[in-house]
ZADO-1210 file (C-alpha; in nm, 4 decimals, padded with zeros to 6 digits):
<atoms>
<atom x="00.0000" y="00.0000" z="00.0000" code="UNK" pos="1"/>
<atom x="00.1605" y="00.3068" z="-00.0681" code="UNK" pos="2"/>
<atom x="00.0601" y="00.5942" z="00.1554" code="UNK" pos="3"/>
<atom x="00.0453" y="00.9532" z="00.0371" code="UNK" pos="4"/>
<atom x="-00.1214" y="01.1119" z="00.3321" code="UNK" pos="5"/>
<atom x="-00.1287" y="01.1094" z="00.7184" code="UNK" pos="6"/>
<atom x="-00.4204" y="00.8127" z="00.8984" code="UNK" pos="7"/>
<atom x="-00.7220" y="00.9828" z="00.9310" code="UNK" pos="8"/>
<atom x="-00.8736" y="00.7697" z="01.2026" code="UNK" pos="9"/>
<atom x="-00.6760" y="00.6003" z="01.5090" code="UNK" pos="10"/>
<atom x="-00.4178" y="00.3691" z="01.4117" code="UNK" pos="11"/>
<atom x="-00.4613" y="00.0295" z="01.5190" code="UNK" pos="12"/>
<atom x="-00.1366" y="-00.1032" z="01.4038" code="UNK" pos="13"/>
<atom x="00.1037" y="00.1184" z="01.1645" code="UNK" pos="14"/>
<atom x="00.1971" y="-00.2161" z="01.0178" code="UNK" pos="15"/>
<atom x="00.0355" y="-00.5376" z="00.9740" code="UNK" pos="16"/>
<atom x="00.1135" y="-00.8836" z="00.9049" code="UNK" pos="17"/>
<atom x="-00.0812" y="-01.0750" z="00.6780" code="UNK" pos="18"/>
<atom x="-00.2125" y="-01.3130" z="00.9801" code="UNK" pos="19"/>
<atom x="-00.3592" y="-00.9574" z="01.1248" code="UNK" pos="20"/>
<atom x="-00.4787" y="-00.8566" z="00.8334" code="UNK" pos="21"/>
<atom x="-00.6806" y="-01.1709" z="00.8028" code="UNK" pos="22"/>
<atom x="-00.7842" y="-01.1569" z="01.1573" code="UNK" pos="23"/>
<atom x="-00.9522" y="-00.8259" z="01.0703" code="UNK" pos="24"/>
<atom x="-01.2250" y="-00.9051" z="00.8186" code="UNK" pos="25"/>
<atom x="-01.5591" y="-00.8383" z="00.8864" code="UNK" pos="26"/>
<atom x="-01.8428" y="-01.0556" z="00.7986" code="UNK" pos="27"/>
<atom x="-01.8742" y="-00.9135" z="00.4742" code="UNK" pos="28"/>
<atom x="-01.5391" y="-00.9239" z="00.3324" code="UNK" pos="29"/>
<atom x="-01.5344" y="-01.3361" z="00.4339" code="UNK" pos="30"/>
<atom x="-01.8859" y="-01.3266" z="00.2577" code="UNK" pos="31"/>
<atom x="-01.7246" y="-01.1427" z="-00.0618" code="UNK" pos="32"/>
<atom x="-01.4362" y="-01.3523" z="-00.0581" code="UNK" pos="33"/>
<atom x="-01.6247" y="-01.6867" z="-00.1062" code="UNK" pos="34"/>
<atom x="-01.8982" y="-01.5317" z="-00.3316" code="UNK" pos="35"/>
<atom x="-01.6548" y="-01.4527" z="-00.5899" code="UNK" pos="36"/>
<atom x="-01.4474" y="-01.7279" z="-00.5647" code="UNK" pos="37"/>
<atom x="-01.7717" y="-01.9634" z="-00.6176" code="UNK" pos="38"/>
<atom x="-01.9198" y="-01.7356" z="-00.8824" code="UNK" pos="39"/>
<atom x="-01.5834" y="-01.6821" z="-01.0864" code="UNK" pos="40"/>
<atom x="-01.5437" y="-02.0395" z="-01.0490" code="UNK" pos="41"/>
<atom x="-01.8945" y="-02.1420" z="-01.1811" code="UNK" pos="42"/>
<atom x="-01.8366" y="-01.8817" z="-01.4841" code="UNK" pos="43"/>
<atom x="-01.5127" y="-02.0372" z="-01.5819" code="UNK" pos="44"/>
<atom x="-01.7126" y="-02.3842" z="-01.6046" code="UNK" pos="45"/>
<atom x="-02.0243" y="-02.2368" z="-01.7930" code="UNK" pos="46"/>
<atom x="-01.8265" y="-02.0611" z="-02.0555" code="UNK" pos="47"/>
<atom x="-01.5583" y="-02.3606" z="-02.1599" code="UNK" pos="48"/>
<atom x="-01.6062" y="-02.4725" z="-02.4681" code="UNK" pos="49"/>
<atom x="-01.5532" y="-02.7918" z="-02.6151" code="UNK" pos="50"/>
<atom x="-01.6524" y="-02.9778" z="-02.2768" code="UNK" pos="51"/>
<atom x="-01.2866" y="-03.1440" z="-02.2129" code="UNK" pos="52"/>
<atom x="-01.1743" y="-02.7834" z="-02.0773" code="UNK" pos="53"/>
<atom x="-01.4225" y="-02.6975" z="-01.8518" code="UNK" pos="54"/>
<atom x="-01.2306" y="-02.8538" z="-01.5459" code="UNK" pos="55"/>
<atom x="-00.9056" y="-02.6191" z="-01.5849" code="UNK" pos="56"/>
<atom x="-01.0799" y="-02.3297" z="-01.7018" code="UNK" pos="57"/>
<atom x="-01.2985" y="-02.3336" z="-01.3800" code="UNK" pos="58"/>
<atom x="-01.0208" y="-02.3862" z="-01.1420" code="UNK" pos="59"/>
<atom x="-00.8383" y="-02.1021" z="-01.3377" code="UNK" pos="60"/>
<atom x="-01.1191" y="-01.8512" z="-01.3334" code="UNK" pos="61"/>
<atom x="-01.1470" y="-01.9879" z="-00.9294" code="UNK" pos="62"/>
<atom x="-00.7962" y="-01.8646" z="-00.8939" code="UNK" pos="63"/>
<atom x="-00.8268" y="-01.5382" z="-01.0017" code="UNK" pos="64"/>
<atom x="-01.1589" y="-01.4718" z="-00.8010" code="UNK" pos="65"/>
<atom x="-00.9730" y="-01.6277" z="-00.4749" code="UNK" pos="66"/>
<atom x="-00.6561" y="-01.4219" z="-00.5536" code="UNK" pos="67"/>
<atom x="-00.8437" y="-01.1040" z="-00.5931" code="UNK" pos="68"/>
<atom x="-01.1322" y="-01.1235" z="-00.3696" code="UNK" pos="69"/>
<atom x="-00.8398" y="-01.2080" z="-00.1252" code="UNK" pos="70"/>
<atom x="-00.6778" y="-00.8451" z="-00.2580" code="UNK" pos="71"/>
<atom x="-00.9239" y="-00.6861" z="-00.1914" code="UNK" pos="72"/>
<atom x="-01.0436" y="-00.7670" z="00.1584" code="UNK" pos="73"/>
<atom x="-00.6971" y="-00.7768" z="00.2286" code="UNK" pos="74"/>
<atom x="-00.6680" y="-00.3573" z="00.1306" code="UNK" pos="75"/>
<atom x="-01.0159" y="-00.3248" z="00.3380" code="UNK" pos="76"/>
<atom x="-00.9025" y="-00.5328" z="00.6520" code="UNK" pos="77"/>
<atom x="-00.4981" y="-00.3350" z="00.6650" code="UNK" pos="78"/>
<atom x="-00.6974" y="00.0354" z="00.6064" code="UNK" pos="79"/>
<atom x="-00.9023" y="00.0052" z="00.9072" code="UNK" pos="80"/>
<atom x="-00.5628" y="-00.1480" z="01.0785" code="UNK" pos="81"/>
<atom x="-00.4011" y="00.1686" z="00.9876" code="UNK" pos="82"/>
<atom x="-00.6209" y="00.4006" z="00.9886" code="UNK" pos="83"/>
<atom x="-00.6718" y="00.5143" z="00.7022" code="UNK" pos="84"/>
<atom x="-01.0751" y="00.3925" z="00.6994" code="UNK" pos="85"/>
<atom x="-01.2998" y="00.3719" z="00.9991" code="UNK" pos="86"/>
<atom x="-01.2325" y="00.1309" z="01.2687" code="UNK" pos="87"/>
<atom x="-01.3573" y="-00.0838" z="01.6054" code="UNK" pos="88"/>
<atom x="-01.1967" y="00.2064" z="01.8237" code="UNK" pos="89"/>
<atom x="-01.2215" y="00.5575" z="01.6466" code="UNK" pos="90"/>
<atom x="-01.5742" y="00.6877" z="01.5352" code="UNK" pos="91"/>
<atom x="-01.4418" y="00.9947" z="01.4749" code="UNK" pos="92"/>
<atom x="-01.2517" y="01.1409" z="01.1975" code="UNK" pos="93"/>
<atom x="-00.9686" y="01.3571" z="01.2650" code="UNK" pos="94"/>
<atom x="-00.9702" y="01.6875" z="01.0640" code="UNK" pos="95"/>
<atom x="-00.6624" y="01.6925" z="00.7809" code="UNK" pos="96"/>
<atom x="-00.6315" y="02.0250" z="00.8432" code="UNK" pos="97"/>
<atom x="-00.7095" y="02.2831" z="01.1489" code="UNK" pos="98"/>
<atom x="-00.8572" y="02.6059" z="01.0546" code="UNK" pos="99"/>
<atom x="-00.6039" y="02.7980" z="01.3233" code="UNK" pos="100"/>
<atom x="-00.2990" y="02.6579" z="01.1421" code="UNK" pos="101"/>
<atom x="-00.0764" y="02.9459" z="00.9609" code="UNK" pos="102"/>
<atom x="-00.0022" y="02.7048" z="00.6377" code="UNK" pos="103"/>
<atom x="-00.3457" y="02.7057" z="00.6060" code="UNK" pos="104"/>
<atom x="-00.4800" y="03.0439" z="00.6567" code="UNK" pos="105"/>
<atom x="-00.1523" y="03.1474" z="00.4075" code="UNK" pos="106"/>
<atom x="-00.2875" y="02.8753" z="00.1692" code="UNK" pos="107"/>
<atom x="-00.6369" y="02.9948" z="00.1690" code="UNK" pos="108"/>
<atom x="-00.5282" y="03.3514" z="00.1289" code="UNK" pos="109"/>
<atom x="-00.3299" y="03.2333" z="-00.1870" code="UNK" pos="110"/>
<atom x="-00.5968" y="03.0813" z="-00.2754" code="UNK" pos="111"/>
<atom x="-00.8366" y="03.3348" z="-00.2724" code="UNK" pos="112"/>
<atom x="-00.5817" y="03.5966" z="-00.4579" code="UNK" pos="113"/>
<atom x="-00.5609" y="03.3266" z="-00.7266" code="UNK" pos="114"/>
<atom x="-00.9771" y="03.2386" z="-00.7668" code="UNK" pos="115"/>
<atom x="-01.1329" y="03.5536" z="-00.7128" code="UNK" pos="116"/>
<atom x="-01.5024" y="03.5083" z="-00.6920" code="UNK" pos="117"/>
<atom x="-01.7057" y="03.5109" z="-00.9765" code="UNK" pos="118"/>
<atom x="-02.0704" y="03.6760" z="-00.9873" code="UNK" pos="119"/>
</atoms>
């Protein structure tokens, strides 16, 4: 994962293992995970053609649904580790920026000499 900006939420752990990661799927991602690897699997079988293929074609197409429902909860379950999506212990989002900050008022003052309003 390559991070261009600070967490947002609290930060469980700034860097998890794969075993954590797993440990940190909800419900749904476990749910996603074997619904695409069963339908990815089934559509590999159905669309085989001549009938002698259909066995390696659906454990192929299975593959690729394991490997990237597995991706993707995987990106889901290490956000929420590291804050960067909501989480078990913060419900709150912290602000990127705070309006009392002097690189921010400079910013918006930049800003505004740059965009003047328009009627």
């Amino acid at each position: 994962m390559i991070l261009t900006e600070s967490p947002r939420f609290e930060v469980i752990n700034p860097r998890p293992t794969l075993g954590e990661t797993l440990r940190e799927f909800s419900l749904s991602e476990w749910a996603t995970w074997v619904g695409v690897t069963a339908a990815s699997a089934s559509w590999g079988y159905a669309i085989a053609r001549p009938r002698g293929i259909r066995h390696p074609s659906m454990v192929f197409a299975g593959a690729v649904g394991f490997t990237g429902a597995l991706c993707h909860g995987a990106i889901q379950a290490q956000s929420r580790l590291m804050g960067y999506s909501p989480n078990d212990i913060s419900d709150t989002q912290k602000p990127l920026l705070t309006v009392d900050d002097e690189d921010v008022s400079a910013y918006l003052k930049s800003y505004a000499r740059r965009s003047p309003p328009t009627a």
